[in-house]
N, C-alpha and C positions, 0 to 999 in steps of 0.2 A: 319278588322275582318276576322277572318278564316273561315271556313265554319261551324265547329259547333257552333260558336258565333254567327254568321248569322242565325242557322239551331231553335238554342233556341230563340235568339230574335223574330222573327215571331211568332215560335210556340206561344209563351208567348203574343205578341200584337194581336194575333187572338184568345187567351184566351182558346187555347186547352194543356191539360194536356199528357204527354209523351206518354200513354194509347190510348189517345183518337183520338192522329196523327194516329199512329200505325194501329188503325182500319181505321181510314180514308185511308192513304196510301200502308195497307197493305206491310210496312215494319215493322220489328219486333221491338219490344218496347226495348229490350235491345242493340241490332243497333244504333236507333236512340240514345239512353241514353249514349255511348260510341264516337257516332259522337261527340253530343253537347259536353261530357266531353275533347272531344279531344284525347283519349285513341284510336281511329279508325281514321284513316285519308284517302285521299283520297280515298272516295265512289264511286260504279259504278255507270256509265253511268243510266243504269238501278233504280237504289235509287236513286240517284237526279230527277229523270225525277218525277218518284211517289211522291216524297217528292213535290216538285216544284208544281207537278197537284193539290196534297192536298190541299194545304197551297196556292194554288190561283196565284200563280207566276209564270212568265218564270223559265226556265234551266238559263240562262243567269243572275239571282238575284242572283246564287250563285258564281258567277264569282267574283275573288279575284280584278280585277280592278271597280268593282261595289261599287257604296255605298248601306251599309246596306236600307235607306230609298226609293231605288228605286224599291217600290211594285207594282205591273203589272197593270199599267192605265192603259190597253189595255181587260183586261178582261170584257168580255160583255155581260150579261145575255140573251139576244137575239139569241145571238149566238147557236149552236148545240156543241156540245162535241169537235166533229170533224175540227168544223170551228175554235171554238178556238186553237185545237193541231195548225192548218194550221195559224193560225195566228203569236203562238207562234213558230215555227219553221221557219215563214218568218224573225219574228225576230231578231231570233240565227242568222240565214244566212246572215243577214245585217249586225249584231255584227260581228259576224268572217272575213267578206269581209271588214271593214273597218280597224280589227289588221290586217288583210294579207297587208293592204294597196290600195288593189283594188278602195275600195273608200274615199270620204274623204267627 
């Protein structure tokens, strides 16, 4: 799946309407409706990170070696805002350190 295949199938299993992302993420509804069609392709750093916070996910769900179904077990209501960025950004960094090869 590419990224806006990716981007509508959550929208859609989270049951939010292209509108109703938009306000959540504060990216713009006609953005996001170009990603999903495919018509815009590779998004900033910047929109995936929002889209991703929205919709409950790491950065790393839209990664093109991920399967569509691996939605962030790691998210934890206890957690602060913050703790989760930090959580989820330990996990890009183990992600990337294991393509570099560093780990295994």
């Amino acid at each position: 799946m590419d990224f806006g295949e990716k981007l509508r199938h959550l929208r859609e299993k989270k049951g939010l309407g292209v509108n109703q992302l938009a306000l959540k993420s504060a990216v713009n509804a006609s953005n996001i409706s170009r990603l999903e069609k495919g018509e815009r392709k590779d998004p900033t750093f910047e929109t995936v990170k929002k889209l991703s916070k929205a919709l409950g996910v790491s950065i790393s769900y839209f990664d093109d070696e991920q399967e569509p179904d691996t939605v962030a077990a790691h998210v934890n209501p206890d957690l602060t805002e913050e703790e989760q960025e930090n959580v989820d950004n330990y996990i890009d960094f183990i992600i990337s350190q294991r393509k570099e090869g560093k780990i295994k």
